[in-house]
N, C-alpha and C positions, 0 to 999 in steps of 0.2 A: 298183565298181572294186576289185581286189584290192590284197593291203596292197604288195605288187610294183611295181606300178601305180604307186599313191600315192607311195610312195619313191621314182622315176623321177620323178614329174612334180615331186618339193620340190628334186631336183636341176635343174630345168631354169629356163632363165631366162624370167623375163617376156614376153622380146619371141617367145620359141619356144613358149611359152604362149597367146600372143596369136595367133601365126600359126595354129597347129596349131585354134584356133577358128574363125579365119578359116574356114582351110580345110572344116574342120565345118557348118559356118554355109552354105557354097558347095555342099558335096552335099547337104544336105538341105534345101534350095530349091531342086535340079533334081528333087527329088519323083522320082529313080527305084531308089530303093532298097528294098529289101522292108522290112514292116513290122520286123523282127525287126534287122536289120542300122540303120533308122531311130531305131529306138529305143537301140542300143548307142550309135551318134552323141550322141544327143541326149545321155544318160548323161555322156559323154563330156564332150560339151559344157558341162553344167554344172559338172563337176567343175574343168574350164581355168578357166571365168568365177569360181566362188569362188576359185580360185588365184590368180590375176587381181587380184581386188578386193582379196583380204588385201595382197598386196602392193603395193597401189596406197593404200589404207591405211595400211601401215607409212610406204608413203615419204611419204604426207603429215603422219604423224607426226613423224617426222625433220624435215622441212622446218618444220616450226610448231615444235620445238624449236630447230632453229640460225637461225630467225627471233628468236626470244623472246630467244635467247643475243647476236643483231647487235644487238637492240636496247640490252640491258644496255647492252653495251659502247659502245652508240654517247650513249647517256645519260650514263656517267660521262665519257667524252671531253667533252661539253656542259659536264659542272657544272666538270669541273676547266679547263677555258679562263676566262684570266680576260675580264671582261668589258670590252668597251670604248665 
């Protein structure tokens, strides 16, 4: 992929990252593409799916951070309730 490319797809969102696989995924299981245009696909394809994962990655990062952060918070609310 050229660096063109690349820069194109870190501006693109997830879900048009995910579709444009889709779509990839779709031609090259109707098996009628030549070898040479198969193989760009494929190319192609991997590059979306690593895009993909990093950021499916990040956001599970985020989410096990503002998990950890509910929990603090929901523990000090506990200990400062008095007890009854």
């Amino acid at each position: 992929m050229t660096n063109v490319a690349a820069t194109e797809q870190n501006r693109e969102s997830f879900e048009t990252a995910l579709s444009r696989l889709e779509t990839i995924v779709g031609s090259l299981e109707k098996g009628d593409l030549s070898l040479e245009d198969s193989l760009k696909l494929y190319e192609e394809g991997i590059s979306r799916a690593r895009f993909c994962q990093e950021r499916l990655e990040e956001a599970e990062a985020k989410i096990e951070v503002l998990s950890q952060d509910a929990r603090r918070v929901l523990d000090r609310t506990a200990k400062a309730e008095p007890s009854r």
